[in-house]
Structures are given as structure tokens and as C-alpha cells.
C-alpha positions, 0 to 999 in steps of 0.5 A, spaced: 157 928 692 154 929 700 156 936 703 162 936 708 159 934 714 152 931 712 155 924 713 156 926 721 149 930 721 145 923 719 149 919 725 146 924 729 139 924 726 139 917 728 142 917 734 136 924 736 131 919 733 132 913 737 133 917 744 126 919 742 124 913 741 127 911 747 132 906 744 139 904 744 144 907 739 145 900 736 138 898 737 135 896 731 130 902 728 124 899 724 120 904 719 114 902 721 115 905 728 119 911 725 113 912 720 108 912 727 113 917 730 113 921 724 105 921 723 106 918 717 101 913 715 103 907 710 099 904 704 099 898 701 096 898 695 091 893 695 088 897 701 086 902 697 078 903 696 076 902 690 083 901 686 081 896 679 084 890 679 088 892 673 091 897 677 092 893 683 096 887 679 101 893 675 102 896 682 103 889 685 108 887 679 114 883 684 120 883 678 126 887 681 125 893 676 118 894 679 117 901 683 119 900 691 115 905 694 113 913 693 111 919 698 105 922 696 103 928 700 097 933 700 094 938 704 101 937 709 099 929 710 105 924 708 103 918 706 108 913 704 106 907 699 110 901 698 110 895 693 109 889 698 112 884 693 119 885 694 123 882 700 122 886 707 130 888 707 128 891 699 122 894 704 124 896 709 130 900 706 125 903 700 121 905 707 126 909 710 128 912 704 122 915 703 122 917 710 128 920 710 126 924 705 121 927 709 126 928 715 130 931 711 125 935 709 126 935 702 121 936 697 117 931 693 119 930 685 114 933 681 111 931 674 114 935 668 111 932 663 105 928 661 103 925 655 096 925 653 096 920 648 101 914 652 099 917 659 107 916 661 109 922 666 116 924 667 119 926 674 123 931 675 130 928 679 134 930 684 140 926 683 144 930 690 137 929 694 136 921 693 143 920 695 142 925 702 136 920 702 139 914 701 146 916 706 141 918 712 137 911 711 143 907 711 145 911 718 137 909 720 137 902 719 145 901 720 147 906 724 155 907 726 154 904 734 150 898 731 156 896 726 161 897 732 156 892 736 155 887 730 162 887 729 164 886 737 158 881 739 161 876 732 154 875 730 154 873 723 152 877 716 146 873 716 143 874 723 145 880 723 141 883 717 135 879 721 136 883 727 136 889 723 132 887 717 136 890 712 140 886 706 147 883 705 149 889 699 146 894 705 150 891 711 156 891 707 156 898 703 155 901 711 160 896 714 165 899 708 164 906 708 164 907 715 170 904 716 168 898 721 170 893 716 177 896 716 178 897 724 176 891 724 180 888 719 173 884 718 171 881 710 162 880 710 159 874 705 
């Protein structure tokens, strides 16, 4: 569960970045641009030097239960790698997360137990964490100022997750948990 307030600090987060990146409040946001502001560099896979083709083909795995993108950070530089495979609204809301775990300035999981003999590592999680990273990227790719804008301009769910690169799931989920669709009495599909 989020802190009182936290969901308010998110809105200004974005609104801070925007202004910083000299757009509008409902402006859409693209990771890559924030990933640039913040010097975060983005790896796809299939760029890295020497990476065997074995490795390369598990990474790129394009089902749904495959991983989504991972922060790595050594000697204070952030890199984020992402699986290419997915939809770019899937990526773009992988992308942000991971970037809203830097901002936050939370840290990365750290590998708890590694076994020698089936080579699988085990992640400590952070239930609290992933929830603070997914609410402040939801508020980075849709913040309250765009759903207001989405919804007073009556452009439809589909041009409007255009616009914003997101997905439907994550237009709706924002649309209902800020209220927009109640003040607007408005239903998406």
C-alpha cells in the first residue's frame, strides 16, 4: 500500500520533469527522452558485444511470461535493458518503471541465492517498491493533466494510447484511479 501523499508526490514528479524537459503537463513523455535526461543509457540485447546466440535467442523470447527489462547499475552508471520483443506500449511501460525506480532512488534487488549446480538465482523483492515504481510510471506516461485533456478533447482510447504509447489496460487503470472517469462519467474500451 502507498504512503499518504505519495500518490500527489508522483504528480509533481512528473509535472517537475516535463517542465524540465520543456513540455506541457499533458504533453506525452517518452522513456527514451527521459532515459537521455536522466543519462540513462538503454540496452537492447542483441546489441551487446559478444553476447552467444544461445543467450541472445533466451533474452529475445517474445511470450508474455518472458522478462521485460532490468536495471543494471555499476560504478554509479544506470543502464537499463529491455526486452525488444514485447509491444511498445508493453515497453514503454517496462522502460518507465525501471526509470522510476532510479528516480525514486530506490535500490536495485540484489541476488539472494544462486545455485551452483541449475545455475538459477533468486531476487530479493520488494513488493512496496514495485508498487511506488509502477504508480509514479503510470503518472509519467499518463499524468492527471493528460487524462483531463484526453478526456476534454473526446479523442478515442485507441488514438489516445497512440498519443501516449501506452496500452488500453494502462489508460484504463489511470482513467479509473484518478477519478477522470468518474468526473467525467466517461466508461473506456
Amino acid at each position: 500500500m502507498l504512503v499518504r501523499g505519495f500518490k500527489t508526490k508522483c504528480e509533481n514528479i512528473s509535472f517537475v520533469i516535463r517542465k524540465a524537459l520543456s513540455l506541457k503537463k499533458h504533453d506525452p513523455l517518452s522513456p527514451k527522452a527521459l532515459a537521455e535526461h536522466l543519462g540513462v543509457s538503454l540496452l537492447n540485447p542483441i546489441d551487446i558485444e559478444n553476447l552467444s546466440e544461445a543467450s541472445c535467442n533466451q533474452l529475445l523470447r517474445g511470450d508474455s511470461k518472458s522478462w521485460s527489462a532490468v536495471t543494471i547499475s555499476y560504478l554509479g552508471v544506470d543502464i537499463i535493458a529491455y526486452n525488444p520483443t514485447h509491444s511498445k506500449a508493453r515497453h514503454s511501460s517496462d522502460v518507465m518503471h525501471e526509470l522510476s525506480h532510479i528516480i525514486l532512488g530506490h535500490k536495485p534487488s540484489q541476488i539472494v541465492f544462486l545455485s551452483p549446480d541449475t545455475k538459477i538465482a533468486l531476487r530479493d523483492y520488494n513488493q512496496a517498491l514495485e508498487e511506488e515504481a509502477t504508480w509514479l510510471a503510470g503518472c509519467l506516461l499518463l499524468p492527471r493533466d493528460a487524462l483531463l485533456s484526453i478526456s476534454l478533447s473526446g479523442i478515442s482510447s485507441t488514438d489516445a494510447c497512440r498519443k501516449y504509447g501506452v496500452s488500453k489496460d494502462l489508460l484504463n487503470f489511470r482513467m479509473n484511479m484518478t477519478g477522470v472517469n468518474y468526473q467525467f462519467k466517461k466508461v473506456w474500451h
